[in-house]
C-alpha positions as a Markdown table, in Angstrom:
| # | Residue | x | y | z |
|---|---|---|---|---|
| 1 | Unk | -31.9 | 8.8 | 3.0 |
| 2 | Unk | -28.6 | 10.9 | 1.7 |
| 3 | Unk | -26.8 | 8.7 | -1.1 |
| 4 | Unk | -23.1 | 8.5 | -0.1 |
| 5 | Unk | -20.7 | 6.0 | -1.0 |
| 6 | Unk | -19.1 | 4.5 | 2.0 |
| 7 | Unk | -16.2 | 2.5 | 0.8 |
| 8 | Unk | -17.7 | -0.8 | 1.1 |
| 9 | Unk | -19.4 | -2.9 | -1.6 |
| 10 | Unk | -20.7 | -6.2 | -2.0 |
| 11 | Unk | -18.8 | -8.0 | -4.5 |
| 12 | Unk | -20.9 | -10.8 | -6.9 |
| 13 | Unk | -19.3 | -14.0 | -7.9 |
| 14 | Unk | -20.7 | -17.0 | -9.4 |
| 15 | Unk | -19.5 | -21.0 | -9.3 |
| 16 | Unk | -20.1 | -24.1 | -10.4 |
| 17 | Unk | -20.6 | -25.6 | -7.5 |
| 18 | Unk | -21.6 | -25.0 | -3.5 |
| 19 | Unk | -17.9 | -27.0 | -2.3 |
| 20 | Unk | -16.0 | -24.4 | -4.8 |
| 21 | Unk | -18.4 | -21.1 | -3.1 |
| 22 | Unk | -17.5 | -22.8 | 0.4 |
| 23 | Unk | -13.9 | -22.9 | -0.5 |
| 24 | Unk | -13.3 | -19.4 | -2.0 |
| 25 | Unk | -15.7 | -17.7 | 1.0 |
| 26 | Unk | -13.0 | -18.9 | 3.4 |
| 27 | Unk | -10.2 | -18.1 | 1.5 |
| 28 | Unk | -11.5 | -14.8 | 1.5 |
| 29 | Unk | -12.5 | -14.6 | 4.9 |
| 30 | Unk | -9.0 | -16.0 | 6.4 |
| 31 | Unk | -6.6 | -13.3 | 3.6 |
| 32 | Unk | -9.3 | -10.8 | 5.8 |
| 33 | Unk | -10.9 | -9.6 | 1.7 |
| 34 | Unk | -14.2 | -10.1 | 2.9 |
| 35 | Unk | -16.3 | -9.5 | 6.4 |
| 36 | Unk | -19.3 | -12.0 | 5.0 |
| 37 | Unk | -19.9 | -13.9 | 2.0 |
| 38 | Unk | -23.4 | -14.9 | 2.0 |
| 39 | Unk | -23.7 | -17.8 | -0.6 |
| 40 | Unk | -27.1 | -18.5 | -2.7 |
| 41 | Unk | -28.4 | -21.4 | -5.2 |
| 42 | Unk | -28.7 | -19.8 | -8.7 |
| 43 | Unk | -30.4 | -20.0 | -11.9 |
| 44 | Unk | -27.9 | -18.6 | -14.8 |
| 45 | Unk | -28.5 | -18.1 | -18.5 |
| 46 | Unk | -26.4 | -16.9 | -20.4 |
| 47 | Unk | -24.5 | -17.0 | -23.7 |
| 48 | Unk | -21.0 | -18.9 | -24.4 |
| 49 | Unk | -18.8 | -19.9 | -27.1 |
| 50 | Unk | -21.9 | -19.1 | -29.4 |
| 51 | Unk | -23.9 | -21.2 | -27.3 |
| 52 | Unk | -27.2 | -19.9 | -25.0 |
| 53 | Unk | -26.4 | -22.1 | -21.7 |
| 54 | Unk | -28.9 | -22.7 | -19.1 |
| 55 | Unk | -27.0 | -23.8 | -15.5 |
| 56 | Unk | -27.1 | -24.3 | -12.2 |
| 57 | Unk | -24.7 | -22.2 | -10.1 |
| 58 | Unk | -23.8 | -20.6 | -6.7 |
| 59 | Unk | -23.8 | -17.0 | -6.3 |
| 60 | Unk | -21.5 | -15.1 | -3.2 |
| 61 | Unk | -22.5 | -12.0 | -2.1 |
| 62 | Unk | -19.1 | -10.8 | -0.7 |
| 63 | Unk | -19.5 | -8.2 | 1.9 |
| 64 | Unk | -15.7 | -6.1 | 1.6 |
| 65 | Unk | -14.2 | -2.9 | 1.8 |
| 66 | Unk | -13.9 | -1.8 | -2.0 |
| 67 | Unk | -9.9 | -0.7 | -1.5 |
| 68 | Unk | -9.4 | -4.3 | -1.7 |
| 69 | Unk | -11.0 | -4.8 | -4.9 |
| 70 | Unk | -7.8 | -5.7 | -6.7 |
| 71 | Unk | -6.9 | -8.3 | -4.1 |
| 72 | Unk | -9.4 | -9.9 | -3.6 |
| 73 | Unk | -10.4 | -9.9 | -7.6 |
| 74 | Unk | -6.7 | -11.3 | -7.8 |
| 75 | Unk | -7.5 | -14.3 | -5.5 |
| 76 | Unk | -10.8 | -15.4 | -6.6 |
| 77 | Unk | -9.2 | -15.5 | -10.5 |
| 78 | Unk | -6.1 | -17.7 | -8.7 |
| 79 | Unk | -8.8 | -20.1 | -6.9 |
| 80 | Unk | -11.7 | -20.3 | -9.5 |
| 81 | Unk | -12.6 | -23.0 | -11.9 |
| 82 | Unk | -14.2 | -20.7 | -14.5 |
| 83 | Unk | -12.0 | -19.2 | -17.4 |
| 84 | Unk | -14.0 | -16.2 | -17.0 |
| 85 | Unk | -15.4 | -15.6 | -13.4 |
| 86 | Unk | -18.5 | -13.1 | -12.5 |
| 87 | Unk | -16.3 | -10.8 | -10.3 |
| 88 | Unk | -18.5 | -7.4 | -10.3 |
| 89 | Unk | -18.8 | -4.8 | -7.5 |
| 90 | Unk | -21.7 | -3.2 | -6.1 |
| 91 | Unk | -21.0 | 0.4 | -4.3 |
| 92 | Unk | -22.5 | 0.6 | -0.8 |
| 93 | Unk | -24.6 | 3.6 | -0.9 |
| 94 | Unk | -25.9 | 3.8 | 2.5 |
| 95 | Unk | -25.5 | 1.2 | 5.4 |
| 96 | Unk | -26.1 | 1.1 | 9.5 |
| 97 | Unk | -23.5 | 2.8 | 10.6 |
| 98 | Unk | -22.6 | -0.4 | 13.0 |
| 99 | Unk | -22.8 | -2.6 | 10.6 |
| 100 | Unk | -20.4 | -0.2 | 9.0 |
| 101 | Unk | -17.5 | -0.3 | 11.4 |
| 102 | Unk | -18.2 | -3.6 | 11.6 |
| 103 | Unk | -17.3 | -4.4 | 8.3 |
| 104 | Unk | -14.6 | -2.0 | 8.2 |
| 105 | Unk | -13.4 | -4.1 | 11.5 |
| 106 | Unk | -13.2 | -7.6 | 10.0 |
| 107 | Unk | -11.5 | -6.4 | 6.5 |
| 108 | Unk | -8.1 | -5.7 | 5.6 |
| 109 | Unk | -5.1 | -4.8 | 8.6 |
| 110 | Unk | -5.1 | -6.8 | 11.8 |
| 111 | Unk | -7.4 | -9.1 | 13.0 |
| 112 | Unk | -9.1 | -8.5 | 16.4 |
């Protein structure tokens, strides 16, 4: 395999809850920021406000073209609970080329 960056990424995000991931996939989805969001039951530990916090959450796997990053970073912070969402992006190194144009087909311009 030749490592190339293709433009798209997946992008992480964590919630609360699975009605919030529901709610921000679509959002996402409808504004045309994301092809897929694939949305998982977590385990997350981590520290806040001094405090080591062990909690349920629900993790998106946002399938997007990465020139949107801004956009769609800019809607998830308007529609999320959290004072300080997860919203990191993974480069797409390699992919099927028709999943590809697919992708690049369901994000940003005109729908079909």
């Amino acid at each position: 395999m030749t490592e190339r960056l293709t433009g798209f990424g997946v992008v992480l995000v964590t919630t609360a809850s699975e009605t919030e991931a529901e709610h921000l996939a679509i959002a996402l989805l409808n504004d045309r920021l994301a092809a897929c969001v694939s949305i998982y039951p977590i385990r997350s530990i981590y520290r806040w406000q001094g405090q080591i916090e062990n909690e349920r959450e629900w993790q998106l796997a946002i399938k997007t073209d990465l020139k949107q990053f801004e956009q769609l970073s800019a809607k998830i912070q308007e529609l999320h609970s959290y004072a300080v969402p997860e919203i990191i992006a993974l480069p797409l190194v390699a992919g099927s080329q028709t999943y590809l144009d697919w992708l690049a087909s369901h994000t940003g311009g005109v729908s079909e």
